[in-house]
Phi, psi and omega in degrees: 000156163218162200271143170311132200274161190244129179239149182285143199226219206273219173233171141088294219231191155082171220189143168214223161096186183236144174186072155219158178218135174278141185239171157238116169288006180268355181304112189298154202298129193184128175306112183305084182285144200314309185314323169272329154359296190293328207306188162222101188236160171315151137342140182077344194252166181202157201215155189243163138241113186277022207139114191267051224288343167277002123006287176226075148050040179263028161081177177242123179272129206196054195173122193211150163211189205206130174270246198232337185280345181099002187261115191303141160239146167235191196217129164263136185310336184249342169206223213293185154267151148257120188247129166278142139242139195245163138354097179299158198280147183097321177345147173286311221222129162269343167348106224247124157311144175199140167245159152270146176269138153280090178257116166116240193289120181268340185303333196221101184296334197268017188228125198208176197253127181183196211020072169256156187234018200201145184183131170228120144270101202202139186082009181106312217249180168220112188276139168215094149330066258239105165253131166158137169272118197298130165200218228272324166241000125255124229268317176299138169268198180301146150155200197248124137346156118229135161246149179190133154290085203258351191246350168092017156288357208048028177235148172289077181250341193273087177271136151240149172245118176297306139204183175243171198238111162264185144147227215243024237297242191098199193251011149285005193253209172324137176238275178228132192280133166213144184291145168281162212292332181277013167064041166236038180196154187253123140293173181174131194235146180215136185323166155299006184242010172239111210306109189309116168298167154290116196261180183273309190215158178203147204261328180253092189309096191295089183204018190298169170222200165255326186047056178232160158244352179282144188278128177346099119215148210262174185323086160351321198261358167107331180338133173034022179309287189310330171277139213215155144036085061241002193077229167283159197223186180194142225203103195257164206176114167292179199293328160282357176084008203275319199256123152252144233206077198302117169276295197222178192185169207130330207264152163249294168226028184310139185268002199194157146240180154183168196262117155267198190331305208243016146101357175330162146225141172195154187285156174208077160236177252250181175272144167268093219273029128313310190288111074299100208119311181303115164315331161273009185275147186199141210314195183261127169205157162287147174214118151320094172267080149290142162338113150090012194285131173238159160195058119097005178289122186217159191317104179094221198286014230268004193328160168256166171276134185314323197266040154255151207283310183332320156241195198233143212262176206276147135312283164237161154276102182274318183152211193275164177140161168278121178270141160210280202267123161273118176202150185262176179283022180290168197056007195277166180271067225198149185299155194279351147293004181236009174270307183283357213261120174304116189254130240210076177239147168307106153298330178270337184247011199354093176204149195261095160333148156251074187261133167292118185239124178240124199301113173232116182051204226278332182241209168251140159255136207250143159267239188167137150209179204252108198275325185201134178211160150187174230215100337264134181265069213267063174342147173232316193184183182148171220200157166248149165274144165327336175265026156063023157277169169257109135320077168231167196256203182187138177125196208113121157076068212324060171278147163338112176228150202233158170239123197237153157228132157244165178183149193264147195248050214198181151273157196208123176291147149334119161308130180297340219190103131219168229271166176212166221268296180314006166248022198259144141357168156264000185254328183302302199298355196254327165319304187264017154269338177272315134355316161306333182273329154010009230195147182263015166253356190329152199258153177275022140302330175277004204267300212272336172296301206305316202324313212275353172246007157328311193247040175283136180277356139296127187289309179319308152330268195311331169314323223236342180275280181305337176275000156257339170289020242198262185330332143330126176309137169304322184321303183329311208244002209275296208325314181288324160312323191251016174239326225313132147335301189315162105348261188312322171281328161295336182269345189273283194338292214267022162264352178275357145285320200291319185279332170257317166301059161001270225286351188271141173264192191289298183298318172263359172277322220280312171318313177317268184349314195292305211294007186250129136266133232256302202299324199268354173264147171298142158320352187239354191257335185284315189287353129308329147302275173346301169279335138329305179296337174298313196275326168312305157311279162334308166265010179225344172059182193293117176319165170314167190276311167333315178289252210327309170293338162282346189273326185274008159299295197329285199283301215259006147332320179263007168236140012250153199290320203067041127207138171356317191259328178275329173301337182298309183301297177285322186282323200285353192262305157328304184321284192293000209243336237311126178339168168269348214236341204302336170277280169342281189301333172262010107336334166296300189300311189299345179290299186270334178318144187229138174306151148323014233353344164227058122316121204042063203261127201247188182256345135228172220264142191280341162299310170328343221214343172336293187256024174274299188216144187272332149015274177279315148340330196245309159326290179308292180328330175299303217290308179300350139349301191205096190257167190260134153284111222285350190297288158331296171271016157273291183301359182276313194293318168313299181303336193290348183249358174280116195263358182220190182090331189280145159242206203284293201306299180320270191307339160308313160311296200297331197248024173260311202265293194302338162298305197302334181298351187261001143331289197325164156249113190227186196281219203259028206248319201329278172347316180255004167283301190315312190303290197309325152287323144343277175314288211292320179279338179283357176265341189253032186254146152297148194288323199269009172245342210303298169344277183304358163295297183285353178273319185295343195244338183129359199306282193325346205260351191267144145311189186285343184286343162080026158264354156219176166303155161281144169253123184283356189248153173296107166272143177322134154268339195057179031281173172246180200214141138316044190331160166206147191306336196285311188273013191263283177001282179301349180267335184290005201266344162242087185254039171249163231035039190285170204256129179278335244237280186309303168316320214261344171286333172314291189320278189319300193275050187205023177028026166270002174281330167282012176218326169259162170257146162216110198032074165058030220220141167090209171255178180238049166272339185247167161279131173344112173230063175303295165249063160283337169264009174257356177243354208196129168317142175308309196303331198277302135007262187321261203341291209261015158265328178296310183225066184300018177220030138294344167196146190238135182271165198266327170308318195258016173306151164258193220221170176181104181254111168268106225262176192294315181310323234142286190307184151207145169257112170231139215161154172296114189300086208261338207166142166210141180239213197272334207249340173203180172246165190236119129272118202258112171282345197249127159298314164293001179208027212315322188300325197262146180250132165299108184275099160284131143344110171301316196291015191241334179262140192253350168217163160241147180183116184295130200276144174223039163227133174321124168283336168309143186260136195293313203291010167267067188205331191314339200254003175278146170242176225312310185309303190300350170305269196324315183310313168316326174266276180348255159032286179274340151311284241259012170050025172102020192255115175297346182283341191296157199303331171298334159286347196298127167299121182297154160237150197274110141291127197245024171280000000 
């Protein structure tokens, strides 16, 4: 999870949420709490709220499992457990009986088991996944638990520690436990900031790297700088902890896994929504946790692209959000497409996924709907309960947090259909025959199985061949890698020498690899070459200069490609060779490249999610404004490591497009990328050019850090506080002589100059507020900058359409005719418009939270307040009675 950042956004108006609910009439009768209100749930469902645990100082909760009595435990992220017994659904009173667990010594009440971020009951125990650093009253550091009641008290007194965790964990760290489908092993997936222990066996071959040529550069703002390879993990483990067993790796965070029917695993992980705008950036996905799965996370820009063979591409992309909790619906009582349905849910946007997964070849392919939302809604965790309800929590980051029941209010059949392993594909089956050899003892049977699906026209397949040709002694396998005939098979061979094989050189992978025409290949077989010559550079460094001059005849005959992914490819190689030509041509490229049109293409549309929170919602509207092209800024970053090639006219181009690039809006990281390829092509200019470079590429336009724009305008100093109108008040009741200079700058850097006019100045997204201080009071002022969704004005509502698939579209309602309604979702782009169906929508329904962020004024201090108000009394006039200077009287 992460917490929403706070930016300061307009005055007054405009609007977003969700605040709709399905009632059912046979549901007994009971006052419509506001917390369910908001929801948006499916036809037939109905949601309870049992429970507010910050009520009596119970934390925000964010981790839950249900024990052998039927009694939910939780977790607050910051402190103790909690045990319920909750209410059968429909009860007059929801009211949850709750104990704090006390673990271990019951003599000392103030000492307990906690800041888990993870909680399984299984086996007798109740396992807890522990982020903390240990100290007088939570006594564990990070790592995983059995807890266990051995003496028949209900009470917990047996703590073990299964292991502990080093690296940076933290809410990148260890996460959640779930029992494997034969119910005698445990899992448990943990983040990227946490270091893969030693393991006993490992089904994914502890042999990772960074395997990159793209040039470094890492998170500007420091993110994950120190962590490398292999990222988040996943993990089998028996019920004592003795064997952990590395299953899969890859990962940036997922908080959560789960099994369906036939034993599948998956995932739901999250985004670096800093890279946003970035060729490397890459959504919030579903993910296929297979036997050996890597996919591909590395530090900074350095992510791999899903089409390299080496990982395995997303199930679905959903888009920009925070993941935390995963679970499918088996046992819940629900129509049988939401029994089987992966439920997926987003902490920043708050909405809870429905994915459908229907079994294609070795995986699956998924569909989506928007199962449950609301506004704000921050999700944590759920669970289906022994009564086949859905259970979720809400909080995180101590935010407000509720404890929800859902249950379908209908009949609900038996399932009709269930998948069985004889029902999967043949390729699902073969996938997991190929999965057996996984094992560093694997049989030579398994050599002549992996040989022979090398070139399997499944990727999973063809995935799952090599990481079992892997688990091979090499001897066994080298020679023949470096004659195989196939094509296809050779390159899959020899990217799996490039990864294992010590004894092999540079010179004999690169020599095979000449010996492929290149010409005779699929678009998928040439990027699959491409990423050989990569990963043989990278772990084998450069061949002889004979080798090394055929291989760059070899690529650049074919660049440039016309197409994208291979152009990507073919530059970072060239580049990295360098080629004579290599600057020059991808400099060509950098002029003219254009994105693909279903590029990064997600399951939601990033306009969608605009007025779901506005936090995150404005961020994204700036960007989509103005997006940096991503084609473009892969090849720019290439040219930024290019150490030979240049003339006078070439860096002039080249750094005339990097000024220009600092137009864009990309997420907050976008800048100091920029920068940082910038700086990297400015260590290789002659030093009697360097000046005239660095003015020309933008220096002036950066701070020292080269991590934002400079601001040419006077910015808060702060410090600033949370305001509240009670503590606002009193400084406004005298606002004369205030500095106009400074108010107006206030105005601008509190973004309220970007949605409103003010004497004719600014945006329209919001209403004028040239005379705002002639209609409202200051106290009227503070209130609707403070609490911008106590009253809304009706010109600026938003709109909140809910359509039959599911989904819902919210936004401002600019126009409709008989056949859609026109919605404008980007506040920064007001022009552009959505046309919806009518014949598509099943509701309307005006929104009643402020798209406005309450908290913009928070970064001001007491003066800059007042300047600020003045500002907006006197509607921008400087003549006005609040700028005037007193004269100092001396009697």
């Amino acid at each position: 999870m992460r917490l929403p950042k706070i930016t300061s956004y307009t005055l007054l108006s405009l609007t977003l949420g969700i605040f709709i609910s399905s009632c059912s009439p046979s549901a007994p009768e009971r006052p419509l709490d506001p917390k369910v209100a908001k929801l948006k749930l499916p036809d037939g469902f109905k949601a309870e709220h049992i429970y507010s645990p910050g009520d009596l100082d119970q934390g925000s909760w964010v981790a839950m499992t249900f024990d052998d009595k039927n009694r939910l435990i939780t977790a607050d992220q910051y402190g103790f457990l909690y045990r319920l017994e909750i209410p059968e659904i429909g009860s007059d009173s929801l009211a949850p009986k709750i104990e704090k667990l006390i673990v271990g010594n019951v003599a000392e009440p103030q000492v307990g088991m906690g800041y888990a971020q993870g909680l399984l009951y299984a086996f007798n125990s109740l396992y807890v996944m522990v982020n903390h650093h240990g100290n007088e009253t939570f006594k564990e550091s990070t790592g995983l638990y059995r807890i266990q009641d051995l003496d028949g008290d209900d009470q917990y007194e047996t703590v073990t520690t299964i292991k502990l965790f080093s690296g940076q964990p933290g809410e990148h760290g260890p996460h959640s436990i779930k029992v494997s489908p034969d119910g005698k092993s445990l899992y448990m997936v943990a983040g990227n900031h946490v270091d893969v222990p030693e393991m006993d066996a490992y089904r994914l071959p502890p042999v990772w790297q960074e395997d990159n040529l793209f040039p470094l550069i890492k998170d500007p703002r420091g993110h994950a700088n120190e962590r490398m390879a292999p990222g988040g993990w996943v993990a089998k483990f028996d019920p004592d902890g003795k064997e952990f067993e590395l299953i899969s790796a890859g990962y940036r965070n997922p908080f959560d896994i789960a099994f369906n029917e036939v034993g599948d695993l998956f995932t739901y992980d999250s985004d670096m929504e800093w890279d946003f705008g970035m060729p490397w950036y890459r959504p919030t996905r579903i993910c296929h946790v297979t036997s050996g799965s890597e996919y591909g996370w590395r530090t900074g820009n350095s992510k791999w692209s899903p089409l390299y063979p080496d990982n395995l591409p997303a199930t679905l992309n959903i888009g920009q959000g925070s993941p935390t909790n995963v679970m499918f619906g088996t046992g819940a009582k629900f129509p049988e497409k939401y029994q089987k349905a992966l439920y997926a849910f987003d902490w920043s946007f708050g909405i809870i996924y429905a994915v459908d997964l229907q079994p294609k070849g070795a995986t699956y392919e998924a569909t989506a709907e928007e199962f449950i939302s609301g506004s704000p809604l921050p999700l944590t965790d759920g669970i289906i309960g022994p009564d086949g309800a859905m259970y979720f929590m809400t909080g995180g980051r101590r935010l407000e947090s509720d404890l929800y029941r859902v249950y379908y209010d209908g009949k609900v059949e038996a399932s009709q259909s269930s998948t069985t392993l004889a029902d999967l594909p043949a390729e699902n089956r073969l996938r997991r025959k190929l999965e057996e050899f996984h094992r560093a003892d694997a049989s030579v049977d398994g050599l002549d199985l992996a040989w022979e699906n090398l070139d399997h026209s499944d990727r999973f397949v063809q995935y799952a061949a090599r990481i079992a040709l892997e688990h091979q002694p090499v001897d066994k396998w080298k020679s023949k890698a470096l004659t195989e005939e196939n094509a296809v098979k050779r390159t899959q061979a020899l990217i799996a020498l490039a990864r294992n094989a010590a004894s092999v050189s540079s010179n004999e992978l690169v020599n095979s690899l000449l010996e492929i025409d290149y010409l005779k290949l699929s678009e998928g077989e040439k990027q699959d070459l491409l990423r050989a010559a990569e990963l043989i550079l990278a772990r084998k460094g450069e061949p002889d200069a004979s080798v090394k001059a055929a291989l760059i005849t070899y690529l650049d005959q074919n660049f440039p490609a016309n197409n994208n992914n291979l152009d990507r490819e073919l530059a970072k190689l060239l580049v990295y060779l360098e080629a004579p030509d290599a600057v020059d041509k991808t400099l060509a490229l950098l002029k003219t490249a254009q994105d693909d049109p279903d590029y990064q293409k997600t399951f939601t549309s990033s306009s969608d999610l605009i007025m779901r929170n506005p936090q995150y919602g404005l961020d994204i509207a700036n960007m989509l404004a103005n997006v940096p092209p991503a084609q473009q800024t892969y090849l720019a970053t290439v040219l930024g490591g290019a150490k030979t090639g240049w003339s006078s006219d070439a860096y002039e181009s080249y750094f005339a497009w990097i000024q220009d690039a600092f137009k864009y809006k990309g997420g907050r990281s976008y800048v100091g990328f920029i920068d940082r390829a910038r700086k990297m092509a400015l260590a290789n200019v002659p030093r009697s050019n360097f000046d005239e470079y660095n003015a020309l590429s933008g220096a002036a336009l950066l701070t020292s850090s080269g991590n934002d724009l400079a601001e040419s305008s006077i910015q808060p100093e702060g410090p600033g506080r949370r305001w509240t109108v009670e503590e606002a008040l009193p400084l406004v009741e005298d606002l004369s002589g205030r500095d106009f200079v400074r108010g107006k700058a206030m105005y601008a850097a509190t973004l309220c100059l970007s949605c409103h006019t003010m004497q004719g100045e600014g945006g329209i997204i919001g209403p004028d507020l040239t005379q705002l201080g002639t209609r409202f009071s200051p106290k009227d002022i503070l209130n609707a900058t403070i609490n911008p969704s106590d009253e809304i004005s009706e010109q600026y509502v938003a709109t909140i359409l809910e359509l039959k698939d599911g989904a819902s579209v919210v936004g401002r309602l600019t126009d409709e005719d008989e056949s859609n309604y026109y919605v404008s979702q980007n506040p920064f782009a007001p022009a552009q418009i959505r046309a919806v169906a009518k014949s598509e929508v099943k509701s309307k329904k005006n929104s009643e939270v402020s798209i406005m962020l309450p908290g913009m004024i928070n970064r001001l201090n007491d003066e800059e307040l007042k300047d600020l108000m003045a500002y907006l009394i006197s509607g921008g006039k400087e003549d006005h009675e609040v700028f005037q200077k007193e004269t100092l009287s001396l009697n």
